[in-house]
Each structure stands twice: as C-alpha cells, then as structure tokens.
mmCIF file as Biopython writes it, N, C-alpha, C and O atoms, coordinates in Angstrom:
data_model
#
loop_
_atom_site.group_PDB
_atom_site.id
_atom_site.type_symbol
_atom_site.label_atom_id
_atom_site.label_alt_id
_atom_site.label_comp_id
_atom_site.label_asym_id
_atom_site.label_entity_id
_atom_site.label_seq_id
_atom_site.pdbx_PDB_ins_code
_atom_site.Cartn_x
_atom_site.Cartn_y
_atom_site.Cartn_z
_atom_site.occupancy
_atom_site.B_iso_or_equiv
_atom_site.auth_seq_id
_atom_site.auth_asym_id
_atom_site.pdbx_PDB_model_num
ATOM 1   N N  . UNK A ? 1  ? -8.141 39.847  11.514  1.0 0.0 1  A 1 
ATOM 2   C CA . UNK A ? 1  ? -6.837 39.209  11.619  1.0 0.0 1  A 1 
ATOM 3   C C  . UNK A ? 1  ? -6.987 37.710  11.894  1.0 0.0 1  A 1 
ATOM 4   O O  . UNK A ? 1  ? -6.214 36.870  11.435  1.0 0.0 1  A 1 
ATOM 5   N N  . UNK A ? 2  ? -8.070 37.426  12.701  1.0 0.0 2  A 1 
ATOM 6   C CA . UNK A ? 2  ? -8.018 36.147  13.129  1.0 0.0 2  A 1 
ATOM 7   C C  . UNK A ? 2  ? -8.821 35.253  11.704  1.0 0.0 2  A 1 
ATOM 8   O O  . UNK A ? 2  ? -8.400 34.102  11.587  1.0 0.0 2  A 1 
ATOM 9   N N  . UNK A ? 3  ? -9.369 35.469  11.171  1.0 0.0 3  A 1 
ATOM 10  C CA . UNK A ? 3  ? -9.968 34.885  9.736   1.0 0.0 3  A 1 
ATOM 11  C C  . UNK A ? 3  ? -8.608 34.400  9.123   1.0 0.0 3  A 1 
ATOM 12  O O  . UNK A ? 3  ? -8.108 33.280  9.235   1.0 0.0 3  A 1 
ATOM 13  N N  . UNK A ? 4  ? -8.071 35.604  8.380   1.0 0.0 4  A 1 
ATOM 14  C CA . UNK A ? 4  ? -6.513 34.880  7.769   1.0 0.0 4  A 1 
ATOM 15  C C  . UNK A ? 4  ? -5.625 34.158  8.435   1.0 0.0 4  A 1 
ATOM 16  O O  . UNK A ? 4  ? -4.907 33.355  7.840   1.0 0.0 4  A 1 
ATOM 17  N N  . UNK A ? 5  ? -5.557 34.336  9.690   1.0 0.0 5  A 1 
ATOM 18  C CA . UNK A ? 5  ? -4.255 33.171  10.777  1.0 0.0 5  A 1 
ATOM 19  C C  . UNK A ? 5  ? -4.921 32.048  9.940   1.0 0.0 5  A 1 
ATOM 20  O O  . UNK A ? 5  ? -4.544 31.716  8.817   1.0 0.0 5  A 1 
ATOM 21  N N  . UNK A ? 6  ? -6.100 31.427  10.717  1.0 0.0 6  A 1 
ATOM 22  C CA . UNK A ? 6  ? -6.936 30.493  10.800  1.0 0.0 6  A 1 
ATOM 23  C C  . UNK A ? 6  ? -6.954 29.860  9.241   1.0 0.0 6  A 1 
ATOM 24  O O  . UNK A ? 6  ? -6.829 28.654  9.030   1.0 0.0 6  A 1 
ATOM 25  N N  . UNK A ? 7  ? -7.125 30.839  8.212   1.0 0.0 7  A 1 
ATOM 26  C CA . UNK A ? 7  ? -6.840 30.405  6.430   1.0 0.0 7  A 1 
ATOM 27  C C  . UNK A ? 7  ? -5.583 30.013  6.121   1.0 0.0 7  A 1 
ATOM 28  O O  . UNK A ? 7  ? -5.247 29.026  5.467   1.0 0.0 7  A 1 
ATOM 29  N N  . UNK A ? 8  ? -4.792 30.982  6.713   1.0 0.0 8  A 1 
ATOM 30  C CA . UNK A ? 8  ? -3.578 30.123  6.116   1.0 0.0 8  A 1 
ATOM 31  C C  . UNK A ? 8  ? -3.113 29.319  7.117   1.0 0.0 8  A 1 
ATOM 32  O O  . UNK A ? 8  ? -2.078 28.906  6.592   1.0 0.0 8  A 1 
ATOM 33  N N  . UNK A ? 9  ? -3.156 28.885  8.043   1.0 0.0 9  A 1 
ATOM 34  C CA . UNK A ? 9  ? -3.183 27.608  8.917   1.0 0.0 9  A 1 
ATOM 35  C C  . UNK A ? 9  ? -4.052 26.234  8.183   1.0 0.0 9  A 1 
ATOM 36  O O  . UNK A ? 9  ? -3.569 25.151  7.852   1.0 0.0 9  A 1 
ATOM 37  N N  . UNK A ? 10 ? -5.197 26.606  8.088   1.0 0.0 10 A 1 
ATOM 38  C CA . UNK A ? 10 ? -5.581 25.639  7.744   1.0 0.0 10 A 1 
ATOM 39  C C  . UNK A ? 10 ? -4.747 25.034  5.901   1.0 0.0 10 A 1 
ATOM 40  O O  . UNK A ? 10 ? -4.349 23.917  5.568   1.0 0.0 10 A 1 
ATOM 41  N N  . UNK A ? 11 ? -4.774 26.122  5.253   1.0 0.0 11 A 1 
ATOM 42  C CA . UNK A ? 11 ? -3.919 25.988  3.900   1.0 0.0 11 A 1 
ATOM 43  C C  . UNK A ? 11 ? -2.618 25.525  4.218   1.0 0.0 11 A 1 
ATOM 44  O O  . UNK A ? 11 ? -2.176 24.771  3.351   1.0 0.0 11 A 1 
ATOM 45  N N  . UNK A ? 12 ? -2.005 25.690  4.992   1.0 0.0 12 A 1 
ATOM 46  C CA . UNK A ? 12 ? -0.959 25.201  5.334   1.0 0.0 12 A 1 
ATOM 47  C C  . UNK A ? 12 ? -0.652 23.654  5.780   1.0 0.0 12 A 1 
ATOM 48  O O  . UNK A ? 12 ? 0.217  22.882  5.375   1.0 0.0 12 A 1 
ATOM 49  N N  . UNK A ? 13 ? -1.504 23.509  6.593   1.0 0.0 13 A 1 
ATOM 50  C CA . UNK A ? 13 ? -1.589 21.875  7.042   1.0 0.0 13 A 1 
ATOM 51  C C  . UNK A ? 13 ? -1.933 20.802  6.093   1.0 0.0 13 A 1 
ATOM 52  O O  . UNK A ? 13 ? -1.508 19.666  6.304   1.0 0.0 13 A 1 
ATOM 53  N N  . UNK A ? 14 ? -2.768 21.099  4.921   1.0 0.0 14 A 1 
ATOM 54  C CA . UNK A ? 14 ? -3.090 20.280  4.012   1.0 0.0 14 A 1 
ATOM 55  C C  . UNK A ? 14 ? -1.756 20.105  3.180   1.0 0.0 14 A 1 
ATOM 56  O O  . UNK A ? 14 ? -1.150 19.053  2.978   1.0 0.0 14 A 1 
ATOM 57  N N  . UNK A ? 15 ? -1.399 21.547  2.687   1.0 0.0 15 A 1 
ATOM 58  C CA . UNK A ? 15 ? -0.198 20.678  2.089   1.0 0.0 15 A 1 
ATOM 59  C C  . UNK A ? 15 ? 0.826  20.427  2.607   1.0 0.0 15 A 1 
ATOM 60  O O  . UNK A ? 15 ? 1.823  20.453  1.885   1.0 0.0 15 A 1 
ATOM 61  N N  . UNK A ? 16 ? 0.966  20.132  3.866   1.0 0.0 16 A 1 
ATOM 62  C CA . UNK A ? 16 ? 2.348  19.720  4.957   1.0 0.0 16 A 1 
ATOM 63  C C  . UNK A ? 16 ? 2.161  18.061  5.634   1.0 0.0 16 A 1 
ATOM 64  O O  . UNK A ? 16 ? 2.914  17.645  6.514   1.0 0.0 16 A 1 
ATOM 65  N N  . UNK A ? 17 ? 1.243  17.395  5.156   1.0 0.0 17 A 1 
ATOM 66  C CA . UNK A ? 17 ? 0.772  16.424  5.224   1.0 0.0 17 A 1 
ATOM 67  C C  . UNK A ? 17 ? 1.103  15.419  4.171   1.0 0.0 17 A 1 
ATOM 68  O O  . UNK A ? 17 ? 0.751  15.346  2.993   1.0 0.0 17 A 1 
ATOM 69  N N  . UNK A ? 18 ? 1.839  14.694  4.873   1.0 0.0 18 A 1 
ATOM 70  C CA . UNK A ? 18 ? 2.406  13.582  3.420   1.0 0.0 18 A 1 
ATOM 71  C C  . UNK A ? 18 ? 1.457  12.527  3.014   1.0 0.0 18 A 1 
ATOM 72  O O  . UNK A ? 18 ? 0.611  12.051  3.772   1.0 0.0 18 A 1 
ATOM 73  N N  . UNK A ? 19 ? 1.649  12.158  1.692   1.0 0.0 19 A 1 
ATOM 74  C CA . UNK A ? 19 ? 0.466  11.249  1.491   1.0 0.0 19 A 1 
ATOM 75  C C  . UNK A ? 19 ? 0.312  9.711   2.158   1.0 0.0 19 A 1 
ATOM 76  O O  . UNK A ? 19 ? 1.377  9.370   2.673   1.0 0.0 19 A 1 
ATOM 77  N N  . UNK A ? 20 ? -0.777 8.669   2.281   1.0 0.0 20 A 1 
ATOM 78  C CA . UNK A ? 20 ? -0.599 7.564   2.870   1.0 0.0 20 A 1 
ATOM 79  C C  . UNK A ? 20 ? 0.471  7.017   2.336   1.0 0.0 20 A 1 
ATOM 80  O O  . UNK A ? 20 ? 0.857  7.023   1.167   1.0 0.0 20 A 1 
ATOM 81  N N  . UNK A ? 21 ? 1.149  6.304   3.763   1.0 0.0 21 A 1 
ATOM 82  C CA . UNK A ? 21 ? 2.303  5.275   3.218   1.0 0.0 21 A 1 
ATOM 83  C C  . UNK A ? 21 ? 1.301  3.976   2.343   1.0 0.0 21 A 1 
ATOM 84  O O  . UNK A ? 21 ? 1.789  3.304   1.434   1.0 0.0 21 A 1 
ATOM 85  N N  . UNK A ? 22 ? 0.132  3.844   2.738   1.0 0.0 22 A 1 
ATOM 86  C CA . UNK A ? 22 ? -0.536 2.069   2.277   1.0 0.0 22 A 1 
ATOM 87  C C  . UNK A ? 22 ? -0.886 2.457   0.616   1.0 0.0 22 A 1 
ATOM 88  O O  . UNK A ? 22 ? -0.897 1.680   -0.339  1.0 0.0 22 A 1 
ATOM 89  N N  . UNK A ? 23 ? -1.151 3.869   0.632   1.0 0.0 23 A 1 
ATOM 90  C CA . UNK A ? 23 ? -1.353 4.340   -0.912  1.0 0.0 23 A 1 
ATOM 91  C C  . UNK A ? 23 ? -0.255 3.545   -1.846  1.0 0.0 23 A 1 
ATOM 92  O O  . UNK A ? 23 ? -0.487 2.658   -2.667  1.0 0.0 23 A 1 
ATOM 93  N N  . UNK A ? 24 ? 0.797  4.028   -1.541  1.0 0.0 24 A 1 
ATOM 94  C CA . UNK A ? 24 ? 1.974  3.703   -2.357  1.0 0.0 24 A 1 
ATOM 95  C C  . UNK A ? 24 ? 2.151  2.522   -2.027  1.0 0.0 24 A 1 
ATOM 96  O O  . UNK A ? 24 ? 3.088  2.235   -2.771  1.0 0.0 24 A 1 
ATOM 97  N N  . UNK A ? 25 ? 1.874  1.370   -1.291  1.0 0.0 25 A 1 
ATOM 98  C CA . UNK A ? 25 ? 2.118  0.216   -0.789  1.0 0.0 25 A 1 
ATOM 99  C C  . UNK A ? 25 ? 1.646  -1.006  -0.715  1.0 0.0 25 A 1 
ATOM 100 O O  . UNK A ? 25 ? 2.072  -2.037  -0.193  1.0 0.0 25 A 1 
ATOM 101 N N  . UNK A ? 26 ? 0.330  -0.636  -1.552  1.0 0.0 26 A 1 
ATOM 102 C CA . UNK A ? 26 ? -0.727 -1.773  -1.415  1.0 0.0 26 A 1 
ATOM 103 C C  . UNK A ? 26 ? -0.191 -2.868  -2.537  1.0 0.0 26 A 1 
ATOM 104 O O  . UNK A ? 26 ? 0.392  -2.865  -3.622  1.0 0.0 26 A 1 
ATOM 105 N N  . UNK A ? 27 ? -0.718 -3.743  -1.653  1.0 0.0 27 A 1 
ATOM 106 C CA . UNK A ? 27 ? -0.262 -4.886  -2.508  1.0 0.0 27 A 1 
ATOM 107 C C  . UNK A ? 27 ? -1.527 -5.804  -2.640  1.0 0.0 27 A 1 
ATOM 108 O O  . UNK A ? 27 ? -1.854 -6.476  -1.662  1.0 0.0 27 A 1 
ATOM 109 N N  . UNK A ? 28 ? -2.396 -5.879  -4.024  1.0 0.0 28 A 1 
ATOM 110 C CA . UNK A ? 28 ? -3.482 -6.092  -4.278  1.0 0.0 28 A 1 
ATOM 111 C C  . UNK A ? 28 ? -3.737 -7.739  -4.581  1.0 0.0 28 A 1 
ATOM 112 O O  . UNK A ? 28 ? -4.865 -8.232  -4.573  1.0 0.0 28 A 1 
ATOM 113 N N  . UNK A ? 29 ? -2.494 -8.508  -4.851  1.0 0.0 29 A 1 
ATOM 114 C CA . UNK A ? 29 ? -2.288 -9.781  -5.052  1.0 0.0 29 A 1 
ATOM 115 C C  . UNK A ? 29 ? -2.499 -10.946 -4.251  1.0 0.0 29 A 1 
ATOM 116 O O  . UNK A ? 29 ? -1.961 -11.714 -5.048  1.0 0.0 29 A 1 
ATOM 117 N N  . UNK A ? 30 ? -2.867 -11.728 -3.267  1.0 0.0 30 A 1 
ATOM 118 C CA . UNK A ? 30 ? -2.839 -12.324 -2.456  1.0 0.0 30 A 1 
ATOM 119 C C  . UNK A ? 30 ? -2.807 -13.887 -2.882  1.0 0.0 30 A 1 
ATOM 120 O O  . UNK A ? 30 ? -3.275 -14.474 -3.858  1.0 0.0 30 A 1 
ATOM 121 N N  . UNK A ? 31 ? -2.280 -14.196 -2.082  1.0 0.0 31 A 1 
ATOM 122 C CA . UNK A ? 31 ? -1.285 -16.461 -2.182  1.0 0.0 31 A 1 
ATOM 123 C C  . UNK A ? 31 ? -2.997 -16.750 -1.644  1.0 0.0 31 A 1 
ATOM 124 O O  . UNK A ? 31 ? -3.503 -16.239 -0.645  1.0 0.0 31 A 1 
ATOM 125 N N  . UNK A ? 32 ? -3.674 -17.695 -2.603  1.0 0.0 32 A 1 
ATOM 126 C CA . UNK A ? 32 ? -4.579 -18.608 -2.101  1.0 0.0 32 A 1 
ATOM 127 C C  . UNK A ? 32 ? -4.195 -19.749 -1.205  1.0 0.0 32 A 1 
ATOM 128 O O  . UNK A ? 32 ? -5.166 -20.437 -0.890  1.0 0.0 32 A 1 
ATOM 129 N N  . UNK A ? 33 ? -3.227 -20.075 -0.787  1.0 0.0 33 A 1 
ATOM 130 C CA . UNK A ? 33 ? -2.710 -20.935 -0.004  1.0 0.0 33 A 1 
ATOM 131 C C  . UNK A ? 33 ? -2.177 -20.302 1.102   1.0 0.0 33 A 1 
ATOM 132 O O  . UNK A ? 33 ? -2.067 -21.170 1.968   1.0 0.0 33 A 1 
ATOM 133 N N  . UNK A ? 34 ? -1.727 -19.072 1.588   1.0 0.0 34 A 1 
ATOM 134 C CA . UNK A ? 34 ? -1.538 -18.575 2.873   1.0 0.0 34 A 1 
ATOM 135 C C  . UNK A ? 34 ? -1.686 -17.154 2.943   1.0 0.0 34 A 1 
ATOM 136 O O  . UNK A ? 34 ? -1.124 -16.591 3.882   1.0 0.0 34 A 1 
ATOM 137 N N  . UNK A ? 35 ? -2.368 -16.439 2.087   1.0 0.0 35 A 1 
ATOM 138 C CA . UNK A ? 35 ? -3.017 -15.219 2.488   1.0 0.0 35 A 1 
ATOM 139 C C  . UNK A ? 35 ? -2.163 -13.876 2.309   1.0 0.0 35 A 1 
ATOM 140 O O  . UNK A ? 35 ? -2.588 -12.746 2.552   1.0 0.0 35 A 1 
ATOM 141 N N  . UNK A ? 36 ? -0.682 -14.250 1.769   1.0 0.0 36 A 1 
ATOM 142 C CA . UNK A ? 36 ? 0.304  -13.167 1.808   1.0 0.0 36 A 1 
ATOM 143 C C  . UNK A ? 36 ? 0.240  -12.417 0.627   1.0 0.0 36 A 1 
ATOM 144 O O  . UNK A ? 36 ? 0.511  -12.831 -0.500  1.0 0.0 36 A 1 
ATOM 145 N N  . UNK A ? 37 ? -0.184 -11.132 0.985   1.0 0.0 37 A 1 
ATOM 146 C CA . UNK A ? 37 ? -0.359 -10.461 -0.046  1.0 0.0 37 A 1 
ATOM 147 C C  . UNK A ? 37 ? 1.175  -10.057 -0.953  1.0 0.0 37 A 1 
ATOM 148 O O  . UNK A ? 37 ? 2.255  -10.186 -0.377  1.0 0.0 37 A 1 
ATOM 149 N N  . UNK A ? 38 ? 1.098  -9.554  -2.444  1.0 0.0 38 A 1 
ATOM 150 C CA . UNK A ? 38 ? 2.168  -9.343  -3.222  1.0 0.0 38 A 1 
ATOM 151 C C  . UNK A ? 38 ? 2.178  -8.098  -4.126  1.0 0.0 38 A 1 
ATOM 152 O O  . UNK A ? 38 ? 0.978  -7.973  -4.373  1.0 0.0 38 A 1 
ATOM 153 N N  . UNK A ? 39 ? 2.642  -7.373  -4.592  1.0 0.0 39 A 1 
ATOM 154 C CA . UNK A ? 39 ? 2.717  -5.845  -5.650  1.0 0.0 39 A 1 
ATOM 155 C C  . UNK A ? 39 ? 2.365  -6.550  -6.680  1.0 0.0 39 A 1 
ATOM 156 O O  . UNK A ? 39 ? 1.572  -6.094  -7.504  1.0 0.0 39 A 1 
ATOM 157 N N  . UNK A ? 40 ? 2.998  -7.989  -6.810  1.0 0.0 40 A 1 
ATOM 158 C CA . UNK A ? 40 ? 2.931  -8.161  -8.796  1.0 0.0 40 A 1 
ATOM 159 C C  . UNK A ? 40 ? 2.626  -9.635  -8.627  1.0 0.0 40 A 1 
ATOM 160 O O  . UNK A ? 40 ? 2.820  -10.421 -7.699  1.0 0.0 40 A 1 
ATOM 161 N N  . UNK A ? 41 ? 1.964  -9.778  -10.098 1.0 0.0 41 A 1 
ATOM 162 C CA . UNK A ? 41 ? 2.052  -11.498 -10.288 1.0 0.0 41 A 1 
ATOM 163 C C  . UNK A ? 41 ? 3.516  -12.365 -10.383 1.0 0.0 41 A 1 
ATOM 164 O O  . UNK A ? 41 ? 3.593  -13.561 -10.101 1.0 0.0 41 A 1 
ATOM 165 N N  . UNK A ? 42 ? 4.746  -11.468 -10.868 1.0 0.0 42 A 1 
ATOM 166 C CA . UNK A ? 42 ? 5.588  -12.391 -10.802 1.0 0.0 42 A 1 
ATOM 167 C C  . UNK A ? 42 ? 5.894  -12.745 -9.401  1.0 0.0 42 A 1 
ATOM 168 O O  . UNK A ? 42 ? 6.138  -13.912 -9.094  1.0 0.0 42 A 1 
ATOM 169 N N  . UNK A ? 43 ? 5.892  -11.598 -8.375  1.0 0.0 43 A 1 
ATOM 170 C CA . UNK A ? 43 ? 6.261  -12.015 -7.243  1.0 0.0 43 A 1 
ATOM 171 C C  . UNK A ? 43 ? 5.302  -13.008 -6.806  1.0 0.0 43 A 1 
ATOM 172 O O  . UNK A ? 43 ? 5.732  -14.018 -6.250  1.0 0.0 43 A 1 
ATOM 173 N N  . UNK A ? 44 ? 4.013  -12.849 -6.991  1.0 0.0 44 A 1 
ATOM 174 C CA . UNK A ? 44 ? 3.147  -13.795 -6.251  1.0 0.0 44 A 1 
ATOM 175 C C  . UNK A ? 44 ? 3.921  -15.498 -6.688  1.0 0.0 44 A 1 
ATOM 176 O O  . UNK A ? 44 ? 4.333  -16.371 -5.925  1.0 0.0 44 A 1 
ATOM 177 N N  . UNK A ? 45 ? 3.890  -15.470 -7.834  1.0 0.0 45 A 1 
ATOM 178 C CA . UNK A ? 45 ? 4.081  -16.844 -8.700  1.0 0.0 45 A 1 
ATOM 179 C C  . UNK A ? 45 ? 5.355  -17.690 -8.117  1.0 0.0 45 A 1 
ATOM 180 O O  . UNK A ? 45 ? 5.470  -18.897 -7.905  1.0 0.0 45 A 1 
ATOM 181 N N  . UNK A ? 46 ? 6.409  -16.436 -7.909  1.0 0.0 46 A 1 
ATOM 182 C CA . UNK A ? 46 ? 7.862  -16.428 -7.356  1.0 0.0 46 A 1 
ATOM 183 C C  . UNK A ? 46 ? 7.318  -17.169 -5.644  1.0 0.0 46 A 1 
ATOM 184 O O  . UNK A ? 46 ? 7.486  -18.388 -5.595  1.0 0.0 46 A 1 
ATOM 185 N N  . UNK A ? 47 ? 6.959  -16.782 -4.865  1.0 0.0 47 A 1 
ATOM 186 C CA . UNK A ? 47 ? 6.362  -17.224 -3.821  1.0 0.0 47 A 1 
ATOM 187 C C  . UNK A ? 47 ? 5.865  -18.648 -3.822  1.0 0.0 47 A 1 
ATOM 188 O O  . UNK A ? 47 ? 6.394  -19.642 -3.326  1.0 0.0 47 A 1 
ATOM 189 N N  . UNK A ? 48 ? 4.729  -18.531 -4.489  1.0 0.0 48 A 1 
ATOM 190 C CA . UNK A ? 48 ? 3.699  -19.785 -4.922  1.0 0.0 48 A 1 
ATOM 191 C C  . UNK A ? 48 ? 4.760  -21.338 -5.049  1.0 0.0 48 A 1 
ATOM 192 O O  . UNK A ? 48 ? 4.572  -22.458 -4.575  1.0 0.0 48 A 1 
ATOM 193 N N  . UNK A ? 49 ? 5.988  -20.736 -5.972  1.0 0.0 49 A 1 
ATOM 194 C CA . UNK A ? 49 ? 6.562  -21.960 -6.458  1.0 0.0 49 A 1 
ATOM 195 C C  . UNK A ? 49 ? 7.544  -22.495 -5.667  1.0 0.0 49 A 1 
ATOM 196 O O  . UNK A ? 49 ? 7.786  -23.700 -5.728  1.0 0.0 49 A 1 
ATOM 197 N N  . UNK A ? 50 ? 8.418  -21.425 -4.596  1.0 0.0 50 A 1 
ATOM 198 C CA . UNK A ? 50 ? 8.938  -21.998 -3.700  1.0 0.0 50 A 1 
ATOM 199 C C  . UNK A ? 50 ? 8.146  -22.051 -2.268  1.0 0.0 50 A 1 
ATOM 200 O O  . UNK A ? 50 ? 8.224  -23.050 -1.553  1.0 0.0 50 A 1 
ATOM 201 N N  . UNK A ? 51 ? 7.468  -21.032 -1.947  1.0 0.0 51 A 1 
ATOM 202 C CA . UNK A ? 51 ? 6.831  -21.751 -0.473  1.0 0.0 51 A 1 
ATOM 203 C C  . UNK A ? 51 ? 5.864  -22.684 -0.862  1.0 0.0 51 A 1 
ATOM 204 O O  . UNK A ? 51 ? 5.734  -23.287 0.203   1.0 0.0 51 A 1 
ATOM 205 N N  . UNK A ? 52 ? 4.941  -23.330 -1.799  1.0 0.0 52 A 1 
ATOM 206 C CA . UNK A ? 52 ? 3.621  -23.865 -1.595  1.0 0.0 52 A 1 
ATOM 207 C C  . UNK A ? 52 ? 4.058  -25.266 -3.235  1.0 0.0 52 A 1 
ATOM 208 O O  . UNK A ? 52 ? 3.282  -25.783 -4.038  1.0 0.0 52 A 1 
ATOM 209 N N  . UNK A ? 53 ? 5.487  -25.396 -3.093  1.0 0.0 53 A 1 
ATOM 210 C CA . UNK A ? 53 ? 5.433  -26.753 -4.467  1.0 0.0 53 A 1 
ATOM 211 C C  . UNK A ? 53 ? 4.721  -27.340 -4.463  1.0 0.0 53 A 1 
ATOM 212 O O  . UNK A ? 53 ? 4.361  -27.848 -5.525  1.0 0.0 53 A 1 
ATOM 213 N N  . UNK A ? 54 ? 4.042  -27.648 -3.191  1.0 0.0 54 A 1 
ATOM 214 C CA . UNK A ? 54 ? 3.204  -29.349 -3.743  1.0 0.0 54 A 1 
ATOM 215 C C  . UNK A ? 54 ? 2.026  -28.993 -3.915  1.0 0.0 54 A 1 
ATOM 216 O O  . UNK A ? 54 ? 1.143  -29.846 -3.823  1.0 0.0 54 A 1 
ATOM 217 N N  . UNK A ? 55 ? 1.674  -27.533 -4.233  1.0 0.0 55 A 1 
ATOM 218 C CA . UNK A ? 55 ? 0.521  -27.331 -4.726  1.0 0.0 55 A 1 
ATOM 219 C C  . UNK A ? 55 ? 0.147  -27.156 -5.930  1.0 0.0 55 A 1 
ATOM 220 O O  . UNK A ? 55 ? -0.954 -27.009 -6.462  1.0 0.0 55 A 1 
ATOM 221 N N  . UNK A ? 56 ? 1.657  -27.203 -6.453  1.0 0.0 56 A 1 
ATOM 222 C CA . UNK A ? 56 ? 1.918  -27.123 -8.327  1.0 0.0 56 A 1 
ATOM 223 C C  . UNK A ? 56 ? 1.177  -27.945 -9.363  1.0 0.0 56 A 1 
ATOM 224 O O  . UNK A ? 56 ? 1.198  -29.155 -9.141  1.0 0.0 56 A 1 
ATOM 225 N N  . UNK A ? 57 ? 0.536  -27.556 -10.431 1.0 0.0 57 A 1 
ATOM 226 C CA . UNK A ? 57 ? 0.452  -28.983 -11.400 1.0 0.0 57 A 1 
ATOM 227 C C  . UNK A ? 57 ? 1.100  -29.249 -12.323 1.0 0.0 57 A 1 
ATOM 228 O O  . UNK A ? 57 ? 0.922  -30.312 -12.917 1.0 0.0 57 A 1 
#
C-alpha cells in the first residue's frame, strides 16, 4: 500500500507544479547604455531612442 501512496504522490506533484514564471519572461535583449533588459528589438530600440538620444547617430 505504501509503494502506490508514495507513486501517485509523487506523480501527482510533478504535474501540480506550474511552470517557471522567468521561462515565459525572459527577456534576452539588453540597452548597452544601462543594462535594461527587453522581449524584442523594437522595444529595445523604442527605449534606446527616448531614454539614451544623445547616444544616437
């Protein structure tokens, strides 16, 4: 009896476990001028051009 508790306990917890929030969240982009990471290049660019203008050419 105690084998199966213990199996389906353990089967149970794996899939009752939600996946990482940083999985879905990472943001792989980062501002060479202050380190803030971004999901996409437009956002990065979007950033870039209003926080950091005078770094524009």
């Amino acid at each position: 009896h105690r084998q199966t508790h213990v199996a389906g306990d353990s089967a149970s917890a794996d899939m009752s476990s939600p996946p990482s929030p940083l999985a879905s969240t990472a943001a792989p982009l980062r501002c060479p001028e202050c380190g803030k990471r971004f999901p996409s290049n437009t956002r990065l660019y979007s950033h870039i051009r209003t926080q950091h203008p005078e770094n524009q050419s």
